[in-house]
N, C-alpha and C positions, 0 to 999 in steps of 0.2 A: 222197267224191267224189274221182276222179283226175285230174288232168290233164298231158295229158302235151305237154312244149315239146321239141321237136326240133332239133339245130344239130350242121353240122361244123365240126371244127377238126382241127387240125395237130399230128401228133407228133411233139415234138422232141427226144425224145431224155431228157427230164425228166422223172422223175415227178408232172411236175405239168400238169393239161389247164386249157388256156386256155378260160374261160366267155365269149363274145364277149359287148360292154359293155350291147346292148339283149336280150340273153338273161337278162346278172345282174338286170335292170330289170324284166325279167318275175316271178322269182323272189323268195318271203314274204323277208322278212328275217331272221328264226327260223324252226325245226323242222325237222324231218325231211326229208329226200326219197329217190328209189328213184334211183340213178343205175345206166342200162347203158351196155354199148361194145360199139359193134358196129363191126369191122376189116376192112375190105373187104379180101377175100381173091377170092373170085370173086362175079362182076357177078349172076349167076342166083343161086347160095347166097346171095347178101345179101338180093337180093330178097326169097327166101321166107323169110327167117329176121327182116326186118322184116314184112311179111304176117302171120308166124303170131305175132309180138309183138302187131302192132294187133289179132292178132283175141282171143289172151289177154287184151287189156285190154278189149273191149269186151264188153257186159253177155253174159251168159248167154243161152241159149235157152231157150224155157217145158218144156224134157222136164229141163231140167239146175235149175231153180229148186227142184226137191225136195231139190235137195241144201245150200239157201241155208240150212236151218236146221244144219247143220253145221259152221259156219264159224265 
């Protein structure tokens, strides 16, 4: 099961990204997780490039389920 928490923050310059305090709250306190970054560059390319994230995460279609034994 995936789930995905969403949040902006500020870059300052640091390599390091501030996780805001009821975001870490949300988050297991062991294992893994998938971290991306998306960097607003223009307003319409962000859009579609969170669009086609949420639709990558979201389950399969029944034509694409043939392919679940695969994975």
């Amino acid at each position: 099961m995936t789930k995905t928490i969403e949040f902006e923050t500020e870059l300052t310059g640091s390599q390091t990204l501030r996780i805001p305090p009821e975001v870490a709250a949300a988050l297991p306190p062991m294992g893994k997780v998938t971290i991306v970054v998306f960097v607003d560059m223009d307003p319409e390319d962000t859009a579609w490039r969170k669009a086609a994230y949420e639709q990558f995460l979201s389950d399969d279609s029944e034509e694409d389920a043939v392919y679940d034994k695969y994975r």
